[in-house]
N, C-alpha and C positions, 0 to 999 in steps of 0.2 A: 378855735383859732380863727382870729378876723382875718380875713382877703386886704390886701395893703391898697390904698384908694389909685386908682391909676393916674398918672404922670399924663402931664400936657403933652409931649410926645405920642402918647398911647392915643390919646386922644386925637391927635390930628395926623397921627398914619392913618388911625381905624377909618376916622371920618373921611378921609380924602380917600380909603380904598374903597369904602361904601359908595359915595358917591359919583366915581369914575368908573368904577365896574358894572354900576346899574347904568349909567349911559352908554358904555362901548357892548353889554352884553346887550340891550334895548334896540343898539343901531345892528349889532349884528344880526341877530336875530328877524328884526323889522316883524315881533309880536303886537298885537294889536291888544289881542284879547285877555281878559280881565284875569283870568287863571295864569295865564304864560308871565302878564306882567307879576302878577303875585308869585312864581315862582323867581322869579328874576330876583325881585327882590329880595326876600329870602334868603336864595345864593350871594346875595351880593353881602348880607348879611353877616352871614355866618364869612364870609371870607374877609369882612371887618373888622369881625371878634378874632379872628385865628390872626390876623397883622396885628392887631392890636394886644396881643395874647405874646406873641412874637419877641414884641420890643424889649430889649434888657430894661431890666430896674437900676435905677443908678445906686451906686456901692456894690450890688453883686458882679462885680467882674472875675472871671478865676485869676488868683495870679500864680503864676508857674513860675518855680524857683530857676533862675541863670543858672549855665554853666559856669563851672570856675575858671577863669582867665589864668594864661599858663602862656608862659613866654618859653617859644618855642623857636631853636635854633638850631643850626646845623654843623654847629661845632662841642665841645666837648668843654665842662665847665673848667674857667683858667687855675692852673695849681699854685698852691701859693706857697712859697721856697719855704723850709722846712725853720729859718730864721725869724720868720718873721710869726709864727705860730704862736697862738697863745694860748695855752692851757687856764681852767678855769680854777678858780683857788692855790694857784701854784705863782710863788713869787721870782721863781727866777727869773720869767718874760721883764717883770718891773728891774730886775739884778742886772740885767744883760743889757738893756738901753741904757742903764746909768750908767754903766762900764764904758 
């Protein structure tokens, strides 16, 4: 199974973490020497690959099903007078408006 090619996104987190971590870790530090900078970089490195590792792929979003909307009130549903009732296959309902 191929690795999916990374996304322009991927690409300019990683790069812009890369890049800003090795100067704010460089000024903190105030390393001179050629080992310190080598690990510097490195760190800054791998903390590249892990933001860039990070980013959603576009179409993998989870989606989570809604609740069901439910109309919710605080009276009791309205009755309806025992005349006006319609039974299903039953022709008197249509007998008794003609009348």
């Amino acid at each position: 199974m191929a690795m999916p090619r990374p996304t322009a996104a991927q690409f300019a987190y990683g790069s812009c973490t890369v890049i800003f971590s090795t100067l704010a870790m460089l000024l903190l530090s105030r390393t001179s020497s050629g080992p310190g900078v080598a690990l510097i970089a490195v760190a800054a490195l791998a903390l590249g690959l892990l933001v860039a590792m990070t980013v959603p792929l576009p179409g993998t979003r989870a989606v989570t099903a809604a609740p069901p909307h439910r109309l919710v009130t605080d009276r009791e549903p309205a009755q309806v007078p025992a005349t006006h009732r319609v039974s299903a296959g039953s022709g008197e309902a249509r007998r008794g408006r003609a009348a």
